[in-house]
Each structure stands twice: as structure tokens, then as C-alpha cells.
Rosetta silent file (secondary structure, phi, psi, omega in degrees, C-alpha in Angstrom):
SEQUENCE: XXXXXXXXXXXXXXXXXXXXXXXXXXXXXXXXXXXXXXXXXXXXXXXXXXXXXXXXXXXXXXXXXXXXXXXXXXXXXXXXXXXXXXXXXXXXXXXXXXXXXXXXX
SCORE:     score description
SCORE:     0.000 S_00000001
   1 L     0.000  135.843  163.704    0.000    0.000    0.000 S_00000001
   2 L   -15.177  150.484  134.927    0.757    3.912   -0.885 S_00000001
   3 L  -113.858   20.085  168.046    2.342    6.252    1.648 S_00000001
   4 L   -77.416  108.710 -140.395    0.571    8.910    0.472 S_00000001
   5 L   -58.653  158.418  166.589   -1.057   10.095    2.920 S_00000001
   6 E  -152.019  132.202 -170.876   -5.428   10.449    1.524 S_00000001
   7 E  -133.210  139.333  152.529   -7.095   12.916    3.621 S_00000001
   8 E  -175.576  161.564 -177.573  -10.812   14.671    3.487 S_00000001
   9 E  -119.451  132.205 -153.233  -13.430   16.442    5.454 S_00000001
  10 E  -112.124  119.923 -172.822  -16.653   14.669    4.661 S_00000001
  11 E   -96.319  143.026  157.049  -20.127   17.135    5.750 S_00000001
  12 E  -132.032  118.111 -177.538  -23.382   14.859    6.368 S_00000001
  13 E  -114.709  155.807 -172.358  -26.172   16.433    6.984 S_00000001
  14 E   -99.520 -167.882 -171.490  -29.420   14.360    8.333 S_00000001
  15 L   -94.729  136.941 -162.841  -32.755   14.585    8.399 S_00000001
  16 H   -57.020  -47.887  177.502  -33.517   16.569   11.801 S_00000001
  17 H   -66.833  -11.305  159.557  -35.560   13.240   13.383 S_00000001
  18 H   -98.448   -3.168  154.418  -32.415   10.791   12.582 S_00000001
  19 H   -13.802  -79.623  154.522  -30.012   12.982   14.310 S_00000001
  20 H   -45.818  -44.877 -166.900  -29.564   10.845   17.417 S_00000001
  21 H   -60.338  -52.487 -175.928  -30.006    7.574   15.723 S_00000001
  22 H   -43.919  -68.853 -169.812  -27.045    9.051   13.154 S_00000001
  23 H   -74.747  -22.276  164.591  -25.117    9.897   15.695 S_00000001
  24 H   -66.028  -13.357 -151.495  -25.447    6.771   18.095 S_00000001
  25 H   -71.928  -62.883 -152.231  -24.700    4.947   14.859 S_00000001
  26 H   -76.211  -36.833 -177.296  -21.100    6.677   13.979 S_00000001
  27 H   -29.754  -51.018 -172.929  -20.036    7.336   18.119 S_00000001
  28 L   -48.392  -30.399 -159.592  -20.228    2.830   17.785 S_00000001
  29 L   -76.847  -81.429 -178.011  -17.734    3.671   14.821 S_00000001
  30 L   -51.123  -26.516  154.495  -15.289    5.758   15.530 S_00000001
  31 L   -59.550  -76.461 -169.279  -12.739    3.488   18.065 S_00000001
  32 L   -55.121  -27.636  168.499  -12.589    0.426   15.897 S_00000001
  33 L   -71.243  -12.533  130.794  -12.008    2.760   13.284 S_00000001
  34 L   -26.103  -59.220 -173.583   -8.917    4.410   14.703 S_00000001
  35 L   -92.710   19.080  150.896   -7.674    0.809   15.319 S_00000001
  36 L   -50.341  125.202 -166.254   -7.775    0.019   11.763 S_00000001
  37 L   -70.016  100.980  171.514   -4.634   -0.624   10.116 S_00000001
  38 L   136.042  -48.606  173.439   -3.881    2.662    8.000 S_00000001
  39 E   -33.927   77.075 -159.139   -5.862    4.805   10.123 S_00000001
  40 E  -128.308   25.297  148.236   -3.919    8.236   11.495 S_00000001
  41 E  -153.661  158.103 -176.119   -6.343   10.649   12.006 S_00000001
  42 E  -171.298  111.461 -169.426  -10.275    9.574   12.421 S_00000001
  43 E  -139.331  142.770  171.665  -12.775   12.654   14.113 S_00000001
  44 E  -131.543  122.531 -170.729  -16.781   13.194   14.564 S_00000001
  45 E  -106.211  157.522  168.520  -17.494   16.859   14.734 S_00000001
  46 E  -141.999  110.730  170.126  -21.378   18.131   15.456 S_00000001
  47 L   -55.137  130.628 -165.441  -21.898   21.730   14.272 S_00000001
  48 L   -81.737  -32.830  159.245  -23.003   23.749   17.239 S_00000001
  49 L   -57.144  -57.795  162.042  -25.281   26.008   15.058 S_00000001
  50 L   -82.559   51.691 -147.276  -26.700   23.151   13.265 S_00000001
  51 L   -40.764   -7.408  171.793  -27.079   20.215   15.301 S_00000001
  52 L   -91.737   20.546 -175.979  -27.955   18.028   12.009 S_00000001
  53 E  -108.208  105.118 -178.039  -25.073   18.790   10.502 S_00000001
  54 E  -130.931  126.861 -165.675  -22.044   16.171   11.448 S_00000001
  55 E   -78.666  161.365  159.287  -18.372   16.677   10.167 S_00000001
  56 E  -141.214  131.825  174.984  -15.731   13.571    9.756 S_00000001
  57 E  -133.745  122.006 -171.204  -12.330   14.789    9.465 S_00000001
  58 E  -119.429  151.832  143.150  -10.416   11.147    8.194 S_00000001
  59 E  -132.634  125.451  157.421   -6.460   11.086    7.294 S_00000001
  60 E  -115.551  147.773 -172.043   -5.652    7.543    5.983 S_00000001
  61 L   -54.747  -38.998  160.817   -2.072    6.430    5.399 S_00000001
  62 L  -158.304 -156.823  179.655   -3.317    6.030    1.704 S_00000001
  63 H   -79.735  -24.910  153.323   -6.250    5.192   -0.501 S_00000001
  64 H   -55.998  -24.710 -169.177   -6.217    1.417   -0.288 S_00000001
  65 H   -93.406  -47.136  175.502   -6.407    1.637    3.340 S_00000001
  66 H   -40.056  -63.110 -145.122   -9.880    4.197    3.057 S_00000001
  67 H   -63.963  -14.207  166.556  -10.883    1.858    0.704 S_00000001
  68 H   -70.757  -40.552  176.441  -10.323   -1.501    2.903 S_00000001
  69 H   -42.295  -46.668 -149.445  -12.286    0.924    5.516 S_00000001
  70 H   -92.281  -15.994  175.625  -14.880    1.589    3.362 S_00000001
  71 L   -92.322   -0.485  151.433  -15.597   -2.432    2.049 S_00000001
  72 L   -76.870  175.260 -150.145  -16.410   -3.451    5.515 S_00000001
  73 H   -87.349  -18.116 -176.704  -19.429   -4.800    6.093 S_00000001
  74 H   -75.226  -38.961 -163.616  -20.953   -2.157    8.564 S_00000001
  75 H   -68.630  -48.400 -163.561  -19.860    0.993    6.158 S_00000001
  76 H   -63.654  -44.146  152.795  -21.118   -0.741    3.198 S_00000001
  77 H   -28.837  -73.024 -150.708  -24.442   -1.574    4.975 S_00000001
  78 H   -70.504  -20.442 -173.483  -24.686    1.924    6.235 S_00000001
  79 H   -70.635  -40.890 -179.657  -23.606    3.625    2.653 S_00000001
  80 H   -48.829  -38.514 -177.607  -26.693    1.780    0.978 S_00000001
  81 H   -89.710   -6.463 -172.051  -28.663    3.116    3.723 S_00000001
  82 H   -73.523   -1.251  169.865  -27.669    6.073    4.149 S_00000001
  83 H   -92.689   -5.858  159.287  -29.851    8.372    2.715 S_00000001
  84 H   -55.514  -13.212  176.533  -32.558    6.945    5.164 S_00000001
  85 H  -108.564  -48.047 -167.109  -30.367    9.140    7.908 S_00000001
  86 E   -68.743  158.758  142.550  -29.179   12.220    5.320 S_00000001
  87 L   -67.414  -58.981  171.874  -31.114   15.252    3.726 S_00000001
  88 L  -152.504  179.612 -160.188  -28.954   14.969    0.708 S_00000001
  89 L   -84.133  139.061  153.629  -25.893   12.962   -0.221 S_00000001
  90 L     6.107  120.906  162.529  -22.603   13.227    1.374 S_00000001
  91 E  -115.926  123.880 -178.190  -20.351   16.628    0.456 S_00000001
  92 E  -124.425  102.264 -152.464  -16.769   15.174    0.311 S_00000001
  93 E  -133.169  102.929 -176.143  -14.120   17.643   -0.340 S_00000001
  94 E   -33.455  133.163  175.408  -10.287   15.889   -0.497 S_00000001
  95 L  -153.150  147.884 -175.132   -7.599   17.810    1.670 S_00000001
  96 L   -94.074  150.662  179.771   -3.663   17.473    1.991 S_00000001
  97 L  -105.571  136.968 -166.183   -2.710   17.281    5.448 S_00000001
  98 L  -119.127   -7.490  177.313    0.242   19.288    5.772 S_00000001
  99 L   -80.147  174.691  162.517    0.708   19.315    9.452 S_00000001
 100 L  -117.565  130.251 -135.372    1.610   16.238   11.298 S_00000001
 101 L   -62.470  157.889  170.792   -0.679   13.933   12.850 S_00000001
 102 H   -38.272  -52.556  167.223   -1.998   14.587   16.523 S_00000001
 103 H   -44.002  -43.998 -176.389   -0.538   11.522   17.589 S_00000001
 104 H   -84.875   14.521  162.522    2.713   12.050   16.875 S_00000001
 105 L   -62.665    0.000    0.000    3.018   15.206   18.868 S_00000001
């Protein structure tokens, strides 16, 4: 696999009544996803203005490792489903990380 680093901050916004459900979903998420091989930054933001609004800021060590992420069986579940929790589809907008990860501080 790559060491290019594949980074992006992904906006989902729900439908205001799957809000909780959405978010008990991804909270269930986010540790085993951390402890994924490839995995060096992994964050679930909730806009303070907008409480249906929920951020993911991902870095993966490269694009084979999102993409092993993204072919499990829970994500793959939840992408088919997912517009039963969104308002509209996914805005996914690609970012270099230029910084170094948190961890490594």
C-alpha cells in the first residue's frame, strides 16, 4: 500500500428526526475505526449552530487503506442506507494534510 497520505473532510447532513439515531450509529464507529490498520487521524465533529449537521475529518495512510475501511461490512451496509439518515448525499471535499498527525506530537 501507498504512503501517500489520503485525507478529506466529509459534511453529512441528516434529516432533523435521525439525528440521534445518526449519531449513536457513527459514536459505535469511531474506536474500531482508529484501530484500523492505516488509520492516522479519524474525528466526529457536530456543528453547534446546526445540530444536524455532522463533520468527519479522516487522514488515511493512503487510498487502499480508506478503501479496505470503506468495504467493511458495517460501512457498506450503512452507505446503501444512508440516505434513510441524510437530507442529501454526502459533500466530500479531499484535503492534503500538511501538518503532522496529533498523535505524533
Amino acid at each position: 500500500m501507498s504512503d501517500q497520505p489520503y485525507g478529506f473532510i466529509l459534511h453529512a447532513h441528516t434529516k432533523p428526526e435521525k439525528s440521534a439515531e445518526f449519531e449513536a450509529l457513527f459514536r459505535a464507529y469511531v474506536e474500531p475505526s482508529r484501530a484500523e490498520p492505516g488509520c492516522i487521524e479519524y474525528h466526529m465533529l457536530r456543528d453547534q449552530q446546526d445540530p444536524s449537521l455532522f463533520i468527519f475529518y479522516e487522514i488515511w495512510q493512503s487510498q487502499a487503506h480508506l478503501d479496505v475501511h470503506s468495504a467493511l461490512p458495517h460501512m457498506q451496509r450503512f452507505f446503501e442506507q444512508r440516505m434513510d439518515y441524510l437530507s442529501r448525499d454526502f459533500d466530500i471535499r479531499r484535503i492534503d494534510m500538511l501538518s503532522a498527525s496529533s498523535a505524533n506530537r
